[in-house]
N, C-alpha and C positions, 0 to 999 in steps of 0.2 A: 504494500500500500504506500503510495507515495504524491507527487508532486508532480505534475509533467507541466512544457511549457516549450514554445521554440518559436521563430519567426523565419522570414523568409525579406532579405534586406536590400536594396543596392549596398553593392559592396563598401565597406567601410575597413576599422581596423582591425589588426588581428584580436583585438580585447573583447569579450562580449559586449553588446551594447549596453549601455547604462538604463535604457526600458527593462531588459529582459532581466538584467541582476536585480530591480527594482521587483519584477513579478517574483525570482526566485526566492526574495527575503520576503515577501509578502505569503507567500507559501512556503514557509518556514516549519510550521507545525503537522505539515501534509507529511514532511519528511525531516525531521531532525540529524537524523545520523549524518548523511553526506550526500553534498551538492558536486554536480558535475557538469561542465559544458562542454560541448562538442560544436564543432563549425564544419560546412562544406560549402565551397566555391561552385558554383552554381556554370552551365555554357553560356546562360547570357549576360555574364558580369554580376549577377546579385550572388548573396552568401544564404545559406540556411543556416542557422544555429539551434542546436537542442540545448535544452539544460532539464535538469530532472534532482527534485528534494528525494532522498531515498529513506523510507522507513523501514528497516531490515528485520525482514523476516521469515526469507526460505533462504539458507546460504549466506550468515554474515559476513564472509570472507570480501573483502574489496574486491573478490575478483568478479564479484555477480553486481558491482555497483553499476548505476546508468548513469549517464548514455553507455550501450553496450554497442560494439564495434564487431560484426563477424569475422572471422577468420582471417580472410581474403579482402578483408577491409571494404569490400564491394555494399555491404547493405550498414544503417546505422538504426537503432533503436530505442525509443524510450516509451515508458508503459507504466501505468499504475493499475493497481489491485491485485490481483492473481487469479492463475489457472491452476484451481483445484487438480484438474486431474493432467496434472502436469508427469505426474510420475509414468502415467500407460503409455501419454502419447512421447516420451521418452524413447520409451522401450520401441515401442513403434517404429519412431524416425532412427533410433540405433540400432535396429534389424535391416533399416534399410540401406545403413553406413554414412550416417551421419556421426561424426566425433564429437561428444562434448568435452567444454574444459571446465565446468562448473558445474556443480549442484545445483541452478537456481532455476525455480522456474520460467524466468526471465528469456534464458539462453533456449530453454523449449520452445518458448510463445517464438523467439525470433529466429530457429530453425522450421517449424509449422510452418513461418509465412514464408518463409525461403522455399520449401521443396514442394507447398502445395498451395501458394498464391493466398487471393480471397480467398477461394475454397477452404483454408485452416481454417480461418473463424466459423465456421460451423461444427469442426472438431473440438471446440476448446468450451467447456463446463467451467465455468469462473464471470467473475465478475471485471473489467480491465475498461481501458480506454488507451488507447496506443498509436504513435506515432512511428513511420516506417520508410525508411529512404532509401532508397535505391539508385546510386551512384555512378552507374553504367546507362541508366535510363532516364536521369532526372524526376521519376514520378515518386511522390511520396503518398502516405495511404496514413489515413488517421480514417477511427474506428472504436463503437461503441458497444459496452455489450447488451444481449437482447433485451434487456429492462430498464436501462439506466441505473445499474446502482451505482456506474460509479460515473461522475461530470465531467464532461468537457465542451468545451466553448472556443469558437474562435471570430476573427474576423477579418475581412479584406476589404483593403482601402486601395483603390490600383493596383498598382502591383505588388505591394506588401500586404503579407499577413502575417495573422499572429495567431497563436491558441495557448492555452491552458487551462488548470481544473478547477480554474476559479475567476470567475465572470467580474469580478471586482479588481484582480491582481489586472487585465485588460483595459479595463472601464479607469480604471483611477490612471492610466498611464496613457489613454488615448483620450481622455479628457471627453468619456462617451455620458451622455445625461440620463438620467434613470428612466427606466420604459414604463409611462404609466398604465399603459395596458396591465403591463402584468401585477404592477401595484393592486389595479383596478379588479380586476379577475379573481385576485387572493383573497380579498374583504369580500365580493361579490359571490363567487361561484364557492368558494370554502377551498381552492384548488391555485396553486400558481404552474406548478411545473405540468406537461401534457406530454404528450408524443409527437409535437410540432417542434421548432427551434427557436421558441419565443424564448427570450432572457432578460435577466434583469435591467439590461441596459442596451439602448437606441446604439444601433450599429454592430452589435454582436450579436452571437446566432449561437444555439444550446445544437451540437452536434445531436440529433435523436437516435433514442434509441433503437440498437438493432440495426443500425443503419452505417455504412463506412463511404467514402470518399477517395478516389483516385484522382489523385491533380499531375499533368504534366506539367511541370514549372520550367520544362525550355518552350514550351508554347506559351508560357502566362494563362492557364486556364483557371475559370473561374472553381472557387471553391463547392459542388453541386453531389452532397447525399444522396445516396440508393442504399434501399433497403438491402440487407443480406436476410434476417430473419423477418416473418409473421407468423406472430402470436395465431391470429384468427384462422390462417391455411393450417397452421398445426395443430389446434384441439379441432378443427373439422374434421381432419385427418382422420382422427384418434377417436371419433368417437361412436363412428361406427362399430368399430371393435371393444370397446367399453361395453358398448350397449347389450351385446350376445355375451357379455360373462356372470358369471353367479355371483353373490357376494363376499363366498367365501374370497374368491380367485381373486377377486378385485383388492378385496381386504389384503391377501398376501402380497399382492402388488402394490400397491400405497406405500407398505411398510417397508418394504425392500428398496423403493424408490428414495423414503423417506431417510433411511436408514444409511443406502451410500451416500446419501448427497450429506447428513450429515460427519459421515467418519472422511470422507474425503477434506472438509472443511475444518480437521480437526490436525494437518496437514501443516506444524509449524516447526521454527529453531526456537521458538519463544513463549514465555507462560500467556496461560488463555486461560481466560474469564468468559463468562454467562452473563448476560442481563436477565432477570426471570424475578417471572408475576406467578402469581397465583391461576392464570388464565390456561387454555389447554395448549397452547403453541409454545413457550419457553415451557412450560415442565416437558413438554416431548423431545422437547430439543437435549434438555436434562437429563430424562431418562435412557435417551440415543443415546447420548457419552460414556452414560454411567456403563450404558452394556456394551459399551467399545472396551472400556478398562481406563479411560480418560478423562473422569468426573472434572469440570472446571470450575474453580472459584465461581461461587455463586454473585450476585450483585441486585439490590432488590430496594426501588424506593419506598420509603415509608418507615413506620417504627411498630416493632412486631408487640408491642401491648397495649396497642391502639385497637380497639374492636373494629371501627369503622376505615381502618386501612385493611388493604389488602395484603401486610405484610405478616400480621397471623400465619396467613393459609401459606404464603411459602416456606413460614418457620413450620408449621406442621409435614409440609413437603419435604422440607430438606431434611427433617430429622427420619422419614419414608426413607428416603433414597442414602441417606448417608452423606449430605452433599453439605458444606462449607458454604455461606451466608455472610456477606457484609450487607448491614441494613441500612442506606442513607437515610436520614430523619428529614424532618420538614426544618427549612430554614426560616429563620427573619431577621427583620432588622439590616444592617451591614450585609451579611452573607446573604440575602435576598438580593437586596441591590446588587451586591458583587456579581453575583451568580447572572443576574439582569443583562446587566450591558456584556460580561463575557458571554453570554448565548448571543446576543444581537452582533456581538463583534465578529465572533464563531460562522453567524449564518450569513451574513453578510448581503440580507435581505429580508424582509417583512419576515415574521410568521404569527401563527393567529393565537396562540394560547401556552400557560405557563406552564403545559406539560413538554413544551420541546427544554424549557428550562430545566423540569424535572430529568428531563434526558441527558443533558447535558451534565449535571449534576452526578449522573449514575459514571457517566464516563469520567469526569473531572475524578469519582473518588478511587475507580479503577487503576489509572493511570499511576494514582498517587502510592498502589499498593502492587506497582512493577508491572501489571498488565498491558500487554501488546495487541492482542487480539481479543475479540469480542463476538460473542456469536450470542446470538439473540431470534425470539420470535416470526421478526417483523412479515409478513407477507403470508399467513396462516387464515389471516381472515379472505384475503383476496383470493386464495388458493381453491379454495373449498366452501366460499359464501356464508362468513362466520360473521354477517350484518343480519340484524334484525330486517333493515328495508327489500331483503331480497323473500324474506313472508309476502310481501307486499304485492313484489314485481311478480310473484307465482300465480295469488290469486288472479289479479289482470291478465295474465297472461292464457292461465286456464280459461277463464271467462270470454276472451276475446279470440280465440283458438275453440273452445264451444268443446273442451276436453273433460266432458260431463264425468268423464271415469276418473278423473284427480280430485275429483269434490271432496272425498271422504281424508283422504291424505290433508287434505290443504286445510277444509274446515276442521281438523283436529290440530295441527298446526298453530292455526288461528288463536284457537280457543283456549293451545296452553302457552302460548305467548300476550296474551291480553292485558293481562296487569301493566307489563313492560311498556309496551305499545302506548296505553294509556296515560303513561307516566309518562311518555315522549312526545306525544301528537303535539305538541304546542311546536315543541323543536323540529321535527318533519313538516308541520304547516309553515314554519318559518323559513324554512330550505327545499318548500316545495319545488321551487326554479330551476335547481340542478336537476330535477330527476325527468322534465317535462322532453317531451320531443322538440319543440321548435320554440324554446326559451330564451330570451337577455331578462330576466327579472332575477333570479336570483334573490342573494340577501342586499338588501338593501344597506344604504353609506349615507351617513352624513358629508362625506369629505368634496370639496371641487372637484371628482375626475372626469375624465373624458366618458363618453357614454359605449357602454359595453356590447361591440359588435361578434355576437354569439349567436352557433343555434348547435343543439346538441345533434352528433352522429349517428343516422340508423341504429334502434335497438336500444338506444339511450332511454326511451319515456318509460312511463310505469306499464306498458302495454306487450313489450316486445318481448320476445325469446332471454331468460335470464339469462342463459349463459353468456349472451351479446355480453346482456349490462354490466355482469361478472369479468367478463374479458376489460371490459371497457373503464373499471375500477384498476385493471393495472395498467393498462395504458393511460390511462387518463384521469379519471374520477378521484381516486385515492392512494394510490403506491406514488408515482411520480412526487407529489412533493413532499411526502414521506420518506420515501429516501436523501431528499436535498435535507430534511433535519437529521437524519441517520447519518450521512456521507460528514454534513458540517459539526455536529457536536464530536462523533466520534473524530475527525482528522483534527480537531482543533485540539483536544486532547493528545493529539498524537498515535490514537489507536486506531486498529483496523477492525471494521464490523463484517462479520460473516453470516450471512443470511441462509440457511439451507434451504426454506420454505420459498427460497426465488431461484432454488435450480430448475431449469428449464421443464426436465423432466416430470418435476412436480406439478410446478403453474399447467402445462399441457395436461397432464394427466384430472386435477382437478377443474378443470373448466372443462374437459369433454364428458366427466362423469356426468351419468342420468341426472337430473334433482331428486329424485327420489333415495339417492346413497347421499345427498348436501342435507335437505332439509326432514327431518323426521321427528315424531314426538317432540313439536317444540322446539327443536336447536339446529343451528346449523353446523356443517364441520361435521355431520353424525359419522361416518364411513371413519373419519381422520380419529375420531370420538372411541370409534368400535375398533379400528387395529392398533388400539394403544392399548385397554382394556389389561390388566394383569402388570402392566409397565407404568401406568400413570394409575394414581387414586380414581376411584369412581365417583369420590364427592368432589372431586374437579370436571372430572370428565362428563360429570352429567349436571354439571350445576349450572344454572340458567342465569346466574348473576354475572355480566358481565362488566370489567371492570376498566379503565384505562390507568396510568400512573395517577396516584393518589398525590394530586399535587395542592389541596385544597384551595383552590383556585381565590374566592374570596379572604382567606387569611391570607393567603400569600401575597396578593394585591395591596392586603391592610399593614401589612408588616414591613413593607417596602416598598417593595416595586410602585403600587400606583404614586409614592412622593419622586422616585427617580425619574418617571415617565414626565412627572407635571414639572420638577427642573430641567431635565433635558430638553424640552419643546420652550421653556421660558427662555433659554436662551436665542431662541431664534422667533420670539414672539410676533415682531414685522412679517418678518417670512412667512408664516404659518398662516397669516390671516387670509392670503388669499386660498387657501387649500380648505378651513373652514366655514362652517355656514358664516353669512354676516353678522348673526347675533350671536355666537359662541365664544364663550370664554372660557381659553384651557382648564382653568381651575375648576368648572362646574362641566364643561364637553368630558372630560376626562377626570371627573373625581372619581373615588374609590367605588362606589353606588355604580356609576355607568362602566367605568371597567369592569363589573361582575355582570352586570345585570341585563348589559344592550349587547346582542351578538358580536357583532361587526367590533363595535369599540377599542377591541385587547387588538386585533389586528389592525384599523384604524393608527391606535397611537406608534405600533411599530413601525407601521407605512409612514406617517409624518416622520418623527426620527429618522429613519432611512434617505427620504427626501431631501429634508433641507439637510442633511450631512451624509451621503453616502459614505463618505472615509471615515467617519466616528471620530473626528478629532476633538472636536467641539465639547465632548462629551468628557464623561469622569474613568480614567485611566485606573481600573483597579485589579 
């Protein structure tokens, strides 16, 4: 996991440019260990230079540091994240008489693209973003992997370009101005990042995911993405063949799925920590380790003799499984604030609520207790329809499809979901807008932004085929900018986050599954639910209480952060007025009351802060 970054220049001096040292120290914590730069002399008088932050952790040896240089000096490389199954396709390209000089999976990813083009990236199980030159031909090839878990961004101004894994480290050094769109979208639709290359900032482009770029740069071509992977062509694929298996079969398959994607993930030189909730996705990830032989440092927000946290249930967990437990407490005061502006510094963009804080927090204490890597949860809901809303999208869809024989499934469903439901409808009427077919309403803003030219994707409304809407949650609805607070609290910390729940294998597998293996007796997840059974508790695996980071949203706001948020914007009080209504005044737009209580508000005041100071200088250095 690391730092990547490079440009493409008329030629200058042999020193790197003083922009790209500027990104390198700017992604500083993406890669602490060791920075490297590389240059090549381009045929039509410009230069390329790579540079690359290294966070070491397959092969600490200098000899697997980036930029990597093959052999024959003919191809140059740099790359962040990893290719899990780095070790087979090894063996693979070494059967075929390829020599390596390193252990690292690094020199794997850049013999793949050597002996088998594009084409490798379809072989490679990992999460990466990778730049790739080819020296005989002038074409370089940047590439992202099939989900975006991990970022990159670039831009081209004429004939220069630039990239890196962080839209700010570009933006603050091309003097690019914040994209209110995306501002807008984030408060609006509850979503900033999608599967398009919309980014933080006017004139940069988010590389999408799944998707890689071939530029000849002795022609000056522009920089123009094509898809290598689709989500939607591969669970169609797959689901015919789902469809003719019994449950047992499918059950054996989930878990065996579930099961390599996490032992390959468990693939380091370095100690590895867990993030885990009480919820049925981190305990399976828990319980996968445990029966590898590699139980890891557990890490778990909240305080375990608090009733109303959810840190009870993973102290009852972990004392199940045998597993080690650090439990972060709620903050306030000082370390609320602290924790505040290092998350906002960390994401280095809007986010909407004080659980990406809490996130950041789990990493911050991680880190502090020698952890490198981190494996976590994250993508278990989107995998297998572990939302309440997709109850919702089944009835419509039965209804409007005139699928009289799901009545009985769905109205029992219904019926032991209802409390829940009940207890939310305020919140689902208030974010009706995302789920509609041909919507810009969304949540509604106080703030001046431009008006939001939206309409959701075939499949998207309450009407359509779940599995669309379910596909449509990782590409779009809900993983995307999940991963950007995943990707930013964990690299800001310095640690890397391993997601098993986003191997490919999985997300395909659970989105072609029937709904009738997702949604059953009330829960969803049921199949993920029933092949855990015997490995995970049953009062987790069938408990209907679901929970997110216990971040107590209103204390935490009271304790701090809402005073940090109402100083931070007073310093820019001119500025601010035009982004606010005419009659609003910081200190009542944004008291402590409207930060809990108005949706929009918590992401609202992040978006101003971000606005009037993209660089966060302005602000309290703690």
């Amino acid at each position: 996991m690391c730092g990547i970054s490079g440009c493409v220049l008329r030629a200058g001096d042999r020193e790197p440019p003083a922009p790209l040292v500027a990104i390198v120290e700017y992604q500083h914590r993406r890669g602490p260990d060791s920075t490297g730069y590389i240059s090549r002399a381009l045929g039509d008088g410009r230069s390329l230079w790579f540079a690359h932050n290294r966070l070491s952790i397959i092969d600490l040896s200098s000899d697997a540091n980036q930029p990597m240089v093959s052999q024959d000096e003919r191809y140059s490389l740099v790359f962040n994240g990893e290719i899990y199954n780095y070790v087979e396709l090894r063996e693979e390209l070494a059967a075929a008489g390829y020599a390596f000089l390193t252990a690292s999976d690094t020199e794997v990813l850049m013999a793949a693209l050597i002996v088998w083009g594009e084409a490798g990236l379809a072989k490679l199980f990992g999460m990466f973003t990778l730049a790739l030159h080819d020296r005989m031909t002038d074409r370089l090839i940047l590439a992202r992997d099939r989900f975006g878990v991990k970022p990159l961004y670039y831009r081209q101004n004429c004939d220069d370009i630039w990239f890196a894994s962080t839209p700010g480290a570009i933006g603050r050094n091309e003097a690019c101005a914040p994209n209110l769109e995306y501002a807008g979208r984030g408060i609006r639709l509850k979503y900033y990042e999608d599967e398009s290359d919309i980014a933080p900032y006017h004139g940069i482009h988010a590389m999408p995911p799944g998707h890689c770029a071939v530029i000849d740069l002795s022609q000056r071509e522009s920089i123009a993405p094509k898809p290598y992977y689709d989500l939607d062509a591969a669970w169609r694929a797959e689901r015919p063949r789902l469809a003719g298996m019994d449950t047992s079969a499918l059950r054996a398959e989930l878990f065996e799925r579930l099961r390599h994607a996490t032992i390959i993930r468990l693939r380091a030189d370095v100690p590895i920590g867990l993030s885990l909730s009480s919820g049925v996705d981190s305990t399976t990830v828990a319980a996968l380790c445990a029966e590898a032989g590699v139980p890891p440092l557990g890490f778990c927000f909240g305080d375990p003799d608090d009733s109303a946290s959810e840190a009870p249930g993973v102290k009852r967990f972990a004392a199940h499984l045998g597993q080690q437990v650090r439990f972060i407490p709620q903050v306030k005061g000082y370390d609320a604030r602290r924790l505040f502006w290092r998350t906002l510094r960390a994401q280095g963009a809007p986010f909407p609520h004080t659980s990406q804080i809490a996130q950041y927090a789990v990493f911050e204490d991680a880190r502090a207790h020698g952890i490198k890597v981190m494996l976590g949860g994250q993508g278990g809901d989107e995998a297998f329809m572990g939302y309440r809303k997709f109850f919702l999208f089944q009835v419509r869809h039965m209804l409007r499809s005139r699928d009289w024989g799901a009545v009985p499934a769905a109205a029992s469903n219904i019926l032991q979901i209802l409390p829940a439901i009940a207890s939310r409808a305020s919140i689902f009427w208030r974010e009706r807008g995302r789920y509609s077919a041909e919507s810009s309403e969304g949540l509604g803003s106080g703030l001046m932004l431009p008006p939001l030219a939206y309409s959701s994707p075939p499949g998207a409304g309450l009407g359509g085929d779940p599995a669309i809407r379910q596909a449509l949650d990782v590409t779009r609805y809900s993983l995307p900018s999940l991963l950007r607070y995943e990707d930013r609290n964990s690299m800001g910390n310095s640690i890397e986050s391993r997601l098993p729940f986003l191997d490919h294998r999985v997300i395909e597998f659970g989105t072609a599954l029937p709904i009738r293996h997702k949604l059953r007796n009330g829960m969803g997840k049921y199949l993920l639910r029933d092949a855990m059974r015997g490995r995970v508790p049953d009062w987790i695996l069938f408990n209907r209480d679901k929970r997110g980071f216990d971040t107590r949203h209103a204390d935490w706001v009271a304790s701090g952060i809402g005073d940090a948020i109402r100083q931070g914007l007073a310093i820019h009080t001119t500025a601010s007025a035009s982004l606010l209504p005419a009659d609003a005044e910081i200190d009542h737009y944004f008291s402590d009351k409207q930060l809990t209580d108005v949706a929009s508000r918590f992401a609202e005041a992040t978006t101003l802060l971000w606005l009037l100071d993209p660089s966060f200088a302005s602000y309290p250095e703690v």
